[in-house]
C-alpha positions as CSV (number, residue, x, y, z in Angstrom):
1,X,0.0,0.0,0.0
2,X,1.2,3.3,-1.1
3,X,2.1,5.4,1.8
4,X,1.0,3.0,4.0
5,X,4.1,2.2,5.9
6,X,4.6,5.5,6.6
7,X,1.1,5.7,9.0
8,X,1.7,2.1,10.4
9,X,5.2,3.3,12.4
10,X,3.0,6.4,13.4
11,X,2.3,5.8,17.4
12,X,-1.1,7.8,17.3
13,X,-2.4,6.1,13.9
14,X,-4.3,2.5,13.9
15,X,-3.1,0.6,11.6
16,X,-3.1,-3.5,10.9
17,X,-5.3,-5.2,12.6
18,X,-6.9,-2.0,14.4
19,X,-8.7,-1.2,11.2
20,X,-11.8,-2.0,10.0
21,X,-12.5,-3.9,6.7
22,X,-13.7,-0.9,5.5
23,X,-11.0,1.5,6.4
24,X,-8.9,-1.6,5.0
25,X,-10.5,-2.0,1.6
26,X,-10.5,2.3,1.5
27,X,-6.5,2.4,1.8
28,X,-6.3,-0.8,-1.0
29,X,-8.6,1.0,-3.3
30,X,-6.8,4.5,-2.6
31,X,-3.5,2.8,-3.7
32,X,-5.0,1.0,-6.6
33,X,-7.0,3.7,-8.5
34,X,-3.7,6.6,-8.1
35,X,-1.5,4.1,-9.1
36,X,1.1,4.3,-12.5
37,X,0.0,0.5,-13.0
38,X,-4.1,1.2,-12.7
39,X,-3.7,4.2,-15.3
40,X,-1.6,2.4,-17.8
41,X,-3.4,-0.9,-17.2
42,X,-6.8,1.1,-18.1
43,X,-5.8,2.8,-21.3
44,X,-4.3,-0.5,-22.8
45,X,-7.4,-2.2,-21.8
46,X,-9.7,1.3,-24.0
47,X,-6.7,1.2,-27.0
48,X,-7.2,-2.9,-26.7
49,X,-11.4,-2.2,-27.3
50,X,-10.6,0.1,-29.5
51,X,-8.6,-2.2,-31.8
52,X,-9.8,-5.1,-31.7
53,X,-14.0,-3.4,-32.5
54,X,-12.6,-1.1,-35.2
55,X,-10.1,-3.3,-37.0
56,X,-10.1,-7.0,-36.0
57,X,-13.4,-8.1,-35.6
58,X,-15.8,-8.8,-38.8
59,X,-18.4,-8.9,-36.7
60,X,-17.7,-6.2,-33.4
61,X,-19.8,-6.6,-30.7
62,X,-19.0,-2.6,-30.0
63,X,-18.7,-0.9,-33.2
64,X,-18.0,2.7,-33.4
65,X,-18.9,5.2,-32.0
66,X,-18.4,2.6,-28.8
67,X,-21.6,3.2,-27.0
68,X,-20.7,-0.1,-25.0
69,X,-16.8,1.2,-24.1
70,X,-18.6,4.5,-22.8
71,X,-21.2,3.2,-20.4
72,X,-18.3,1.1,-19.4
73,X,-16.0,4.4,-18.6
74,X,-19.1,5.9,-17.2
75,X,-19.7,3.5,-14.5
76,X,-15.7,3.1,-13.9
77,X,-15.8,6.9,-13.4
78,X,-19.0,6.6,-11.1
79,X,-17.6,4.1,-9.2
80,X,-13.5,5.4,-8.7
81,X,-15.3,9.2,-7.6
82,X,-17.2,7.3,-5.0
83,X,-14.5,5.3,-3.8
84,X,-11.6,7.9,-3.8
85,X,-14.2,9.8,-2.0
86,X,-14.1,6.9,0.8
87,X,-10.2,6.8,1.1
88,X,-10.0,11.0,1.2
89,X,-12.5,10.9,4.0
90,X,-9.6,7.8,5.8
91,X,-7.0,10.2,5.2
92,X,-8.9,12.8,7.1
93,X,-9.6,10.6,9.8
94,X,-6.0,9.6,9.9
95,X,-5.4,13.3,9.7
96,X,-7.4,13.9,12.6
97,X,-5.9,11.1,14.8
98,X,-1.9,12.3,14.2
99,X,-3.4,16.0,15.1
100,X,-5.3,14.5,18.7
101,X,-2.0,12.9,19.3
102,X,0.1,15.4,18.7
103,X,-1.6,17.6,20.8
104,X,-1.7,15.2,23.6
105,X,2.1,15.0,23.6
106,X,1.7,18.6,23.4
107,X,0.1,18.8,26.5
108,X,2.4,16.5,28.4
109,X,5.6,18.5,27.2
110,X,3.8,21.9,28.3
111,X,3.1,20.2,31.7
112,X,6.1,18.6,32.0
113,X,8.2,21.6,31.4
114,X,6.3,23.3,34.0
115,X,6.8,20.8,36.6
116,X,10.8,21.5,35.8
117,X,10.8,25.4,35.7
118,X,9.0,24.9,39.1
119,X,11.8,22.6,40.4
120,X,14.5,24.6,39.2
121,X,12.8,28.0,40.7
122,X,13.2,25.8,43.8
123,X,16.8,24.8,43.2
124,X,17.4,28.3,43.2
125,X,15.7,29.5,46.2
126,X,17.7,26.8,47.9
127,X,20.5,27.4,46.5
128,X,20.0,31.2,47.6
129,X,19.2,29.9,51.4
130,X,22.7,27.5,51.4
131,X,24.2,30.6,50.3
132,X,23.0,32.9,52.8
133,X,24.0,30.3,55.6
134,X,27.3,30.5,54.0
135,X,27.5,34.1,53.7
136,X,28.8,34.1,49.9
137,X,26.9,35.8,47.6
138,X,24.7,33.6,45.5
139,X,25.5,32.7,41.9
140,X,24.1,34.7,39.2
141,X,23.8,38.3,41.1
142,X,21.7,37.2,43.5
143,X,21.8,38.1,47.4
């Protein structure tokens, strides 16, 4: 899967065996249909209709102007807008579930670097006591 590798070593993104079938068969059909191989595959398979209706065949069951080939591009097109529309809304969600973990680790950082600017203000003030029991000035300017 295209790109998929990339989400799966992502520690706020399910991935595996945490998705659904659905959210499975979204990223398989995401990495088919915008795929080099899909695109190429698909225009051999028109040139082949093409070909073998307007030149090979006596008798062509499609014959020009290929109302047959059409209906058959219609639906593919029906079909690859609804289902690229399934796999843009799972990259949204995986969107969404990198931006709720990144602001969770966001929150622990801020929290956490609180916690430390209140144990090094307390450093200092002890530091500032030892060094008034001392009688030597404190480092930094201080007292």
């Amino acid at each position: 899967m295209h790109g998929a590798h990339l989400w799966a070593r992502h520690p706020h993104v399910r991935s595996g065996r945490d998705l659904t079938a659905g959210e499975r068969a979204a990223d398989r059909l995401k990495a088919a249909f915008g795929s080099w191989a899909f695109i190429i595959a698909l225009n051999a398979v028109i040139a082949g209709w093409i070909a073998l209706n307007a030149w090979v065949l006596r008798k062509p069951f499609d014959p020009y102007p290929f109302i047959l080939l059409n209906l058959g591009l219609s639906w593919l097109a029906a079909q690859q807008g609804g289902a690229l529309q399934i796999a843009a809304n799972r990259g949204d969600r995986i969107a969404a579930e990198v931006a709720t973990g990144t602001n969770a680790n966001t929150a622990k950082l801020l929290d956490m670097q609180g916690q430390l600017l209140e144990l090094q203000q307390r450093q200092m003030e002890i530091l500032g006591e030892l060094h008034k029991l001392r009688g030597t000035a404190a480092p930094g300017g201080g007292e």
